[in-house]
C-alpha angles and dihedrals in degrees: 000000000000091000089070097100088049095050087052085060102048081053093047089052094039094054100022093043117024112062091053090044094057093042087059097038099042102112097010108059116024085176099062080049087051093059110048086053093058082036088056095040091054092250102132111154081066097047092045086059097043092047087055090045087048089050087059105049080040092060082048094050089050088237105140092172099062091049098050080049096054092049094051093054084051086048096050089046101045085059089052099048090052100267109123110158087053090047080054101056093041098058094046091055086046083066097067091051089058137067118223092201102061104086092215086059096057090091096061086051095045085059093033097058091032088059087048087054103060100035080056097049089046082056084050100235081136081168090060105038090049085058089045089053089054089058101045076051094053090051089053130103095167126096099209089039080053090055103042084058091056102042088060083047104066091041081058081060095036089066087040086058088232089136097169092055096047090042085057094055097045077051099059093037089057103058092053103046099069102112085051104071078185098060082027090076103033088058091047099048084040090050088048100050089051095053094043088045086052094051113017082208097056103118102235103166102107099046103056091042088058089055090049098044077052098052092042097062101035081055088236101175092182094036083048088059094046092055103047091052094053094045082047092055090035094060103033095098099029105042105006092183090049081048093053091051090050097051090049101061096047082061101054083049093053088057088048094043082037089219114155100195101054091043079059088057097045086049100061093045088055090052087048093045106030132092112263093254088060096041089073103045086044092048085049099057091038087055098053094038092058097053086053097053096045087047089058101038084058097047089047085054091050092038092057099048090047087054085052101054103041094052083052086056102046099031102106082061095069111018118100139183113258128170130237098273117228088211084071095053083050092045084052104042082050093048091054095039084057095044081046095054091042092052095048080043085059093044101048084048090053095049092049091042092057089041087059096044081055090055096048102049086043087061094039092054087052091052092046087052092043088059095045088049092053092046083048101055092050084045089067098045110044098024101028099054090037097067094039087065092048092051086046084061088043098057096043090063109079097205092062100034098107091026103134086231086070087062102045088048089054092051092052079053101059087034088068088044093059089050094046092052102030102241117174115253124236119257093197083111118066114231106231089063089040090059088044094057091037089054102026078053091079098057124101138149102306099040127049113207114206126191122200122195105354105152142161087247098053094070102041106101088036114111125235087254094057098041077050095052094034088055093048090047100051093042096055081044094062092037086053087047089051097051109039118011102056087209123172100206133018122181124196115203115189121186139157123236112189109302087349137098121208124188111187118207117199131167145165100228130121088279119223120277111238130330120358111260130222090246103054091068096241098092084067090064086073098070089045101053089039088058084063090037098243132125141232134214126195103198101196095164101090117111080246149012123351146308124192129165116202109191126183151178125259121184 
């Protein structure tokens, strides 16, 4: 498990660096080629010795670049292969090769310093590698490169037992991940551990079943090893026999990954959590399994200075004298005129993608304004003279002829005429105390109705549409309250959150099973809140009442 942020950057060399390497070293260099196919076979012991061959043609051929680039692959794979202090050496001499100050060459420096980092963190100098991983960070442009550094930074704290810092880190590498199921997960199990490190009764469980079901199906065979680990430690105290399964398969993953060192961890968790017929025949095998690991790790490190030295030796039988090829400038000059049409391609698509998001919501609100024209229309007729004929009765009858009702009636009745005929309405009221009588109008004495936040400022940058469709909402919301829920109390919160506005319904009532229904009025209150591009959320899933978020837009 803990390979994890090497293998990342074997993966970050092999699809950052690579392709342009090749590109450059095509024709120039046969050796550098040489290498990244033993790199890619698995074969790195090879790759190790044709990466130090291709350094020094590369030196022949002036080409600092290249040879920064082939020490920084041996360094990569001398931390890999257990060698730390040579990984080490080799990725401080790829430094003089490179210049910081040429943007193309940031992303040898992002692996070079990253390598640095976590050779580094496995010689325990957690101070140092944390300000190694800062500046792998510094020379990175990618968000997901960004990420992988810091991901191998809060383990860094993790080990240190500084939880909060590392929880901080998890935090912020979640919120970004979530177009990569992959990091997805890694942040989410990683999240999960810290917290539960932090407090032994966090319930960490979904979590890290989420990350597994993830990883399952994204057939993440490292992610799959890093689960089950953490499932194993989470439920050793809790559910020893679940703990045990769960050690068992990491192991079965770490054969498969042959990786060593995380069959040595498996391994310990199955002594601690196996029978005792099973302990010995599992500290056998650990034990077995660890001198030969050790036994490997210090034969790679003889193996590659003895590489070293013997290339040194040989090298003036090999090396010749090649000059800077101009296939390489026109390589060059092709690769960036087809980055500079794709990029105008992009451009051009955007463009015509946001003109066509314009159309569309033009015709949407016509067709919005088509529909209130024709609920207008029938407002007029069937409400509007209505309610001209009631207040004719009304008038007829002496004892009610100076009745305020009268009056009220006769203003519902202009009211429909204004909307029938679309009259601007007067602004003389501000809005924020308009919405307060509207909605302080449905309590009695069985219901409360509390507003939060509903101030002048709030509305300010809101346009006329969106005042018109927010009133209408709400007030199909509280009808809807005094008809059905029997609630006792309902509060409105309403708050702005950058260029948003959120407006918060809860109320005590008896809530609404399941989805909300055409007929109960509610569904009508979608097509409002789409013509000012907001969005609406019923949340029936409380124990009781009712729970809706209306979000919107504000310029």
């Amino acid at each position: 498990m803990k390979r994890l942020s090497t293998l990342f950057l074997l993966l970050l060399i092999g699809s950052c660096i690579k392709p342009s390497l090749n590109e450059e070293s095509k024709k120039e260099n046969p050796l550098y080629d040489k290498a990244f196919e033993y790199r890619e076979s698995g074969r790195m012991d090879s790759a190790f010795s044709y990466f130090n061959q291709a350094k020094d043609l590369f030196l022949a051929q002036k080409d600092s670049v290249g040879a920064g680039k082939c020490l920084i692959n041996m360094g990569i794979i001398s931390t890999d292969k257990g060698d730390y202090f040579g990984g080490q050496e080799l990725s401080i001499n790829a430094l003089q090769y490179l210049n910081e100050e040429k943007k193309e060459q940031s992303k040898y420096f992002r692996s070079n310093f990253n390598n640095l980092a976590i050779a580094t963190f496995k010689l325990k100098d957690y101070a140092r590698a944390l300000r190694l991983y800062d500046d792998a960070i510094k020379f990175s442009d990618d968000s997901l490169d960004i990420r992988i550094c810091l991901n191998n930074k809060a383990k860094v704290y993790q080990d240190m037992k500084d939880y909060k810092m590392s929880l901080e880190i998890y935090e912020a590498i979640l919120t970004g991940a979530h177009k990569n199921q992959i990091e997805y997960a890694r942040a989410l199990s990683n999240l999960a551990k810290t917290k539960w490190l932090i407090n032994s009764n966090y319930n960490a469980e979904t979590e890290f079943l989420t990350a597994l079901k993830i990883r399952q199906e994204e057939k993440d065979l490292w992610g799959l090893n890093a689960s089950y680990a953490h499932l194993a430690d989470y439920y050793t105290a809790k559910k020893p026999a679940i703990a045990l399964a769960y050690a068992q398969k990491m192991y079965q993953v770490a054969k498969q990954l042959k990786s060593p060192a995380d069959r040595l961890q498996a391994l310990q968790k199955l002594i601690t959590l196996s029978l005792s017929n099973k302990t010995k025949e599992y500290f056998e095998t650990y034990q077995k399994l660890a001198d030969s690991l050790e036994t490997a790790r210090n034969a790679a490190k003889n193996q590659f200075a003895l590489i070293r030295y013997e290339t040194e030796k040989n090298k003036a039988d090999f090396l010749k004298a090649k000059a800077e090829n101009i296939e390489k400038q026109k390589d060059i000059l092709l690769r960036n005129i087809g980055i500079a049409t794709l990029a105008l391609c992009l451009i051009m698509g955007y463009f015509l993608y946001q003109r066509r998001q314009k159309n569309l919501r033009q015709e949407k609100e016509i067709e919005v304004k088509k529909t209130e024209l024709k609920y207008v229309k029938k407002v007029h007729d069937g409400v509007a003279n209505g309610l001209y004929r009631i207040m004719n009765k009304l008038d007829n009858q002496e004892a009610l002829k100076d009745n305020p009702i009268i009056n009220e009636i006769e203003e519902l009745y202009e009211q429909s005429r204004d909307i029938s005929y679309e009259r601007p309405r007067l602004k003389n009221q501000p809005f924020n105390e308009k919405i307060s009588e509207i909605l302080k109008s449905f309590a009695s004495e069985n219901t409360r109705v509390i507003l939060v936040g509903n101030s002048a400022p709030l509305w300010e940058k809101v346009s006329e549409q969106a005042k018109d469709e927010i009133e209408h909402i709400l007030q199909e919301l509280m009808v809807n309250m005094g008809k059905h829920s029997q609630a006792s109390d309902v509060v409105i919160k309403f708050e702005q959150v950058q260029q948003k506005i959120n407006i918060f319904y809860t109320d005590n009532g008896i809530g609404i099973a399941g989805k909300p229904q055409p007929k109960n009025g509610l569904t009508n209150t979608g097509t409002r809140i789409d013509a000012i591009g907001g969005t609406i959320t019923f949340d029936t899933k409380v124990e009781k009442g009712l729970k809706i978020q209306i979000s919107f837009p504000v310029s």
